[in-house]
C-alpha positions as CSV (number, residue, x, y, z in Angstrom):
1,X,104.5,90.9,76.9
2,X,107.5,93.4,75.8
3,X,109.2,92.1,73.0
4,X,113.1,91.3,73.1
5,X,115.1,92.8,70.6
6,X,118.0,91.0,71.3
7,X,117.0,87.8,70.4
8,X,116.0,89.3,66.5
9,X,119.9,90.4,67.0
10,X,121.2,87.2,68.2
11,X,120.3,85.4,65.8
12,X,122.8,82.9,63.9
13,X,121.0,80.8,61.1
14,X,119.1,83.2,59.2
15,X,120.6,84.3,55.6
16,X,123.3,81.6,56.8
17,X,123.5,79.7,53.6
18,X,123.1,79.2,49.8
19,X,120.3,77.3,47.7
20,X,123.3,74.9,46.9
21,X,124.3,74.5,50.2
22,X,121.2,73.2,51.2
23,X,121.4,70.2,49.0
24,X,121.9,66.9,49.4
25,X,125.1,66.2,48.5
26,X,126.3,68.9,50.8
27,X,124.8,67.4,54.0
28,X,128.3,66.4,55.5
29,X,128.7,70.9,55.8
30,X,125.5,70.7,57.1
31,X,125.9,69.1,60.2
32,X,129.1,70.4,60.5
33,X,127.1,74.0,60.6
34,X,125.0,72.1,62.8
35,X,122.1,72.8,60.6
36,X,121.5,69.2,61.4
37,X,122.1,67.5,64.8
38,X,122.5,64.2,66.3
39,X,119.1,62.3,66.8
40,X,117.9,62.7,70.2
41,X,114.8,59.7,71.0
42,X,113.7,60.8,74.5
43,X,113.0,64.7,72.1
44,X,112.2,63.8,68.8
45,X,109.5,60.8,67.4
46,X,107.9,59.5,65.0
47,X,110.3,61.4,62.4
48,X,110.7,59.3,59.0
49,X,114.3,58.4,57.7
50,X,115.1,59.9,54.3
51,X,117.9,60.4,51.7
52,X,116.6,63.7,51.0
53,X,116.3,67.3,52.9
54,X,112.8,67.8,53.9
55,X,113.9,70.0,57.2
56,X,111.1,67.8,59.6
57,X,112.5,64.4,58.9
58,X,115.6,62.3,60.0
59,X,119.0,62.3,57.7
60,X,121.6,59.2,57.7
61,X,124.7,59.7,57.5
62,X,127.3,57.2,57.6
63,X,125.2,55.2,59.6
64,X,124.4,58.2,61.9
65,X,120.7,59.6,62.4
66,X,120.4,63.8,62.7
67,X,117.2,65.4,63.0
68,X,117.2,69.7,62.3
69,X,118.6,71.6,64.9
70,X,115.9,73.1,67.3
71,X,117.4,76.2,67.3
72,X,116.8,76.7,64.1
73,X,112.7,76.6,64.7
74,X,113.3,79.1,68.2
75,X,114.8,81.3,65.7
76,X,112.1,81.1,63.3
77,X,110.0,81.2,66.0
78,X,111.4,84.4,67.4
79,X,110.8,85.7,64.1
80,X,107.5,85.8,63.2
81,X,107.0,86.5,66.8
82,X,108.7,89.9,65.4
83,X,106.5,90.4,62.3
84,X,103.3,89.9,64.1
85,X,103.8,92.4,67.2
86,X,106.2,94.8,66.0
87,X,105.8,94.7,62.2
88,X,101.9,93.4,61.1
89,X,99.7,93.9,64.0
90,X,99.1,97.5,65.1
91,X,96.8,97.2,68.4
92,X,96.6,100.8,68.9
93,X,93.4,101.7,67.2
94,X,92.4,98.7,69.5
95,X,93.4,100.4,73.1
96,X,92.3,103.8,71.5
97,X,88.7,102.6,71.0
98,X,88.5,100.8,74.1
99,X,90.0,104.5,75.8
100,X,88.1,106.7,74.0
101,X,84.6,104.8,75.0
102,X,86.0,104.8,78.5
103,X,86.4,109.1,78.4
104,X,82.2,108.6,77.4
105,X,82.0,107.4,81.2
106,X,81.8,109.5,84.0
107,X,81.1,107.4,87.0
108,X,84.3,104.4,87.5
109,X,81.1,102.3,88.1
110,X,80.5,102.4,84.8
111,X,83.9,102.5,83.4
112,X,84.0,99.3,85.2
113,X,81.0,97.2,84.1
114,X,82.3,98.6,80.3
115,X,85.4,96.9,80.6
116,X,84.6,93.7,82.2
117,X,81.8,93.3,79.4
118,X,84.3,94.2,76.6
119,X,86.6,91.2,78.2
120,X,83.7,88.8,78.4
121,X,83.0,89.6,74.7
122,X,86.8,89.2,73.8
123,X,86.9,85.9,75.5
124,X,83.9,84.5,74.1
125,X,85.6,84.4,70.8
126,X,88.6,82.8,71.8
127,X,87.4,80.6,74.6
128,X,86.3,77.6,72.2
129,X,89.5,77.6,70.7
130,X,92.3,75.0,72.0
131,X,95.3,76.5,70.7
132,X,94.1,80.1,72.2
133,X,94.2,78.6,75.4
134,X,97.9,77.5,74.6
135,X,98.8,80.7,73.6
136,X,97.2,82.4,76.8
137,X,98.9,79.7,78.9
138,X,95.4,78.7,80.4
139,X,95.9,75.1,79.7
140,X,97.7,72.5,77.6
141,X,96.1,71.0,74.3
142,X,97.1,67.8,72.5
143,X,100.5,67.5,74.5
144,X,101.3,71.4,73.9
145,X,102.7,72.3,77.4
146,X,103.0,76.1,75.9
147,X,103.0,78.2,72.6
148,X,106.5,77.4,71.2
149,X,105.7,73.9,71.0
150,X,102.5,74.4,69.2
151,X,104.4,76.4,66.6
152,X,107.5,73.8,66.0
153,X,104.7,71.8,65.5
154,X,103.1,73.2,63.0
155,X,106.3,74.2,61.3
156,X,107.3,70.7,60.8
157,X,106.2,69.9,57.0
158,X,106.9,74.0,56.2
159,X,110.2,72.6,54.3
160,X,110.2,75.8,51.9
161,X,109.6,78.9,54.5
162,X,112.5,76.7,56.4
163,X,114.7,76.9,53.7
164,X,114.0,80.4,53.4
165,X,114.6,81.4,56.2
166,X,118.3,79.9,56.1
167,X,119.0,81.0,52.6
168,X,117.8,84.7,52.6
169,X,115.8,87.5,53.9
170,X,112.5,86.4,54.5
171,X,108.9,88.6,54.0
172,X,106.1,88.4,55.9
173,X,104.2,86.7,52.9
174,X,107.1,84.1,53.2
175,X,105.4,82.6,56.8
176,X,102.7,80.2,56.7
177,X,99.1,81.3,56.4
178,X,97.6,79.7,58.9
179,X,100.5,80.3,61.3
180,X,100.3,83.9,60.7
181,X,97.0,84.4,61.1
182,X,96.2,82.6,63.6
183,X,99.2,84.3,65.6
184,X,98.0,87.9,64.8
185,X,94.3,86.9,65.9
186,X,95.6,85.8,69.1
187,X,97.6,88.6,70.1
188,X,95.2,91.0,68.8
189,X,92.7,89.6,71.3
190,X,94.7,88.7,74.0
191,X,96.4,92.6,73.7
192,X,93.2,93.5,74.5
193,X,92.0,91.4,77.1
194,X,95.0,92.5,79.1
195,X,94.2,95.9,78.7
196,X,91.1,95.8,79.6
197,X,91.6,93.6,82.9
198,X,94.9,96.6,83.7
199,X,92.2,99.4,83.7
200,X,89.8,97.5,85.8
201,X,92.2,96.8,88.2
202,X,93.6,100.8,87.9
203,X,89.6,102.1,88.5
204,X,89.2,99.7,91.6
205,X,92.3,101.1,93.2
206,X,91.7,104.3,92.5
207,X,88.0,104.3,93.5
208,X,89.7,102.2,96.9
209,X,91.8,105.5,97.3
210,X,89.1,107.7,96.8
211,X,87.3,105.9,99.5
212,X,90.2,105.6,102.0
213,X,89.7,108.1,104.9
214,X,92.5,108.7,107.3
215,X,92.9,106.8,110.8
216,X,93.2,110.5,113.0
217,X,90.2,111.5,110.5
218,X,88.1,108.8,111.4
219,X,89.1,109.3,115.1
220,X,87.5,112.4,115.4
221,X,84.4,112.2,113.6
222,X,83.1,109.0,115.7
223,X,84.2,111.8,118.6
224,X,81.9,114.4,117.2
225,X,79.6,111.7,116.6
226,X,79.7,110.2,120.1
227,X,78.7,113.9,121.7
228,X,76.0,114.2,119.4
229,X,72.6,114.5,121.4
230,X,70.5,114.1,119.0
231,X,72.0,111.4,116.6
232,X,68.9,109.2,117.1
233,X,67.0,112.4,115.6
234,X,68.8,113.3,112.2
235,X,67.6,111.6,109.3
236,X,69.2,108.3,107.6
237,X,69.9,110.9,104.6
238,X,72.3,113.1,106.7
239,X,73.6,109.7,109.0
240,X,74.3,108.1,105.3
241,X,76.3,111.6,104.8
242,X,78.5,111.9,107.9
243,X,79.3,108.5,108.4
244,X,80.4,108.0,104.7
245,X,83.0,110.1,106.0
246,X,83.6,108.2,108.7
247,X,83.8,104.6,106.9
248,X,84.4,105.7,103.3
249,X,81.4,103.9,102.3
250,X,78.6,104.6,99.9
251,X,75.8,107.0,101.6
252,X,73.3,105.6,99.9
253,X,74.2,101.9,101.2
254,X,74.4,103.6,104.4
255,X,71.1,105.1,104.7
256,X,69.6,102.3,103.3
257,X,70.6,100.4,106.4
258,X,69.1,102.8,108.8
259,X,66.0,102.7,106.9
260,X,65.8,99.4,107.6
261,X,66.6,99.8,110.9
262,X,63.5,102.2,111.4
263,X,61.5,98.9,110.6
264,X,60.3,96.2,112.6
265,X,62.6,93.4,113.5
266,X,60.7,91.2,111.8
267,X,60.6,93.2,108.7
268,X,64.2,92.9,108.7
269,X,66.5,90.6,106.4
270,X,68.5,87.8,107.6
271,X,71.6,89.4,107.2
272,X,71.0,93.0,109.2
273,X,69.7,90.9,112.0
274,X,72.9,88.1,111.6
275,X,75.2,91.8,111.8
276,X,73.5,93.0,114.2
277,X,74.2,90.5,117.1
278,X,77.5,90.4,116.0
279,X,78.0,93.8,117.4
280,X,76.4,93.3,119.9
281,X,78.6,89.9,121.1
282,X,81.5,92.2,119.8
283,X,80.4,94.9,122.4
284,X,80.1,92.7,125.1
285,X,82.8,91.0,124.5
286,X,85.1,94.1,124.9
287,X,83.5,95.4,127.0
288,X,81.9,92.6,129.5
């Protein structure tokens, strides 16, 4: 998730106003700055009516309700977004350690069963957690269809940081605790859990690649193969070799399979014998 600098750029509330202008007796500028909006039911409920500015209740005036202006909370919102993956978090020592115990890996096999067990360790410390699923858009918790609205949420009550952020430049000591934290914990974790499924994926396409033989390639070698007179003769070792070549498949799994063709039928699974008269019908089939 690439952040948008724009948006930090864009933005029209913060350092907007005074301390003064934030009081009561100046609420009439305040909607006119749209600091304050008309009250929209089918949006906002449950909000208490209240002659003072708390910045999560309703305000009267002349008769009219107003509730804070959402856009005030996306900016906010957009904000501390900032601070935690620009300016706090730094998840490069993160993707360093998880890269550097990658280089201690030779085989992708490996590389592999590394990573997935790093993301199921990850998880595991998250997966418990409601609002982690929110923020991962796995599912919805409480009524919170997605991240943002698990933030306003918690925002509403925060009447100083919101007066903060209107009247002046803000720190990151400035944003709630808990909101903080529990933001950089998140996209710490998640940071990583990405990562670690985009190098799994990378490894299995390049092991596909690495496996991939070409079509005039594999042409020739079941050619060669064909005018072999002695195929039935060469050892599953060497038949494991040639036709991993020829199928760009493992040569062990491959001689394994001839092994257990040198058995009995009845010594043989379920599955070799199921695969086998499916080439067989295939054959015939073809071929009458």
């Amino acid at each position: 998730m690439n952040f948008d600098y724009q948006e930090i750029e864009n933005r029209e509330f913060v350092k907007k106003f005074t301390p003064q202008e934030l009081e009561l007796s100046n609420i009439e500028n305040l909607v006119l700055q749209n600091v304050f909006i008309r009250y929209e039911p089918e949006f906002l409920i449950n909000i208490e009516k209240t002659n003072s500015i708390e910045f999560d209740t309703m305000i009267t005036l002349e008769s009219k309700e107003y509730s804070l202006n959402e856009a005030i909370l996306k900016e906010i919102y957009t904000s501390i977004r900032f601070f935690v993956e620009v300016v706090v978090t730094d998840t490069e020592f993160d993707l360093n350690r998880i890269l550097t115990n990658l280089e201690g890996r030779i085989e992708n096999v490996e590389k592999i069963k590394y990573l997935e067990k790093k993301h199921k360790d990850l998880y595991s410390e998250v997966k418990n957690e409601s609002e982690y699923l929110v923020y991962a858009e796995i599912k919805e918790f409480n009524g919170f269809e997605n991240w943002q609205e698990l933030i306003f949420d918690n925002l509403h009550g925060e009447s100083t940081f919101i007066q903060k952020y209107l009247t002046s430049d803000f720190e990151i000591s400035d944003i709630p605790k808990d909101i903080l934290d529990m933001w950089t914990k998140y996209y710490t974790i998640k940071t990583q859990i990405d990562f670690c499924k985009e190098q799994i994926d990378i490894l299995k396409n390049t092991k596909q690649k690495s496996n991939f033989v070409d079509t005039s390639l594999q042409v020739f070698l079941l050619e060669e193969i064909i005018n072999l007179k002695d195929w039935s003769s060469i050892s599953a070792n060497k038949k494991g070799e040639i036709l991993s070549h020829l199928l760009g498949k493992n040569k062990d799994n491959i001689k394994k399979i001839y092994l257990e063709l040198d058995k009995k039928s009845s010594q043989n699974s379920d599955k070799l014998l199921n695969d086998r008269k499916k080439a067989d019908e295939i054959i015939k089939k073809l071929l009458g």
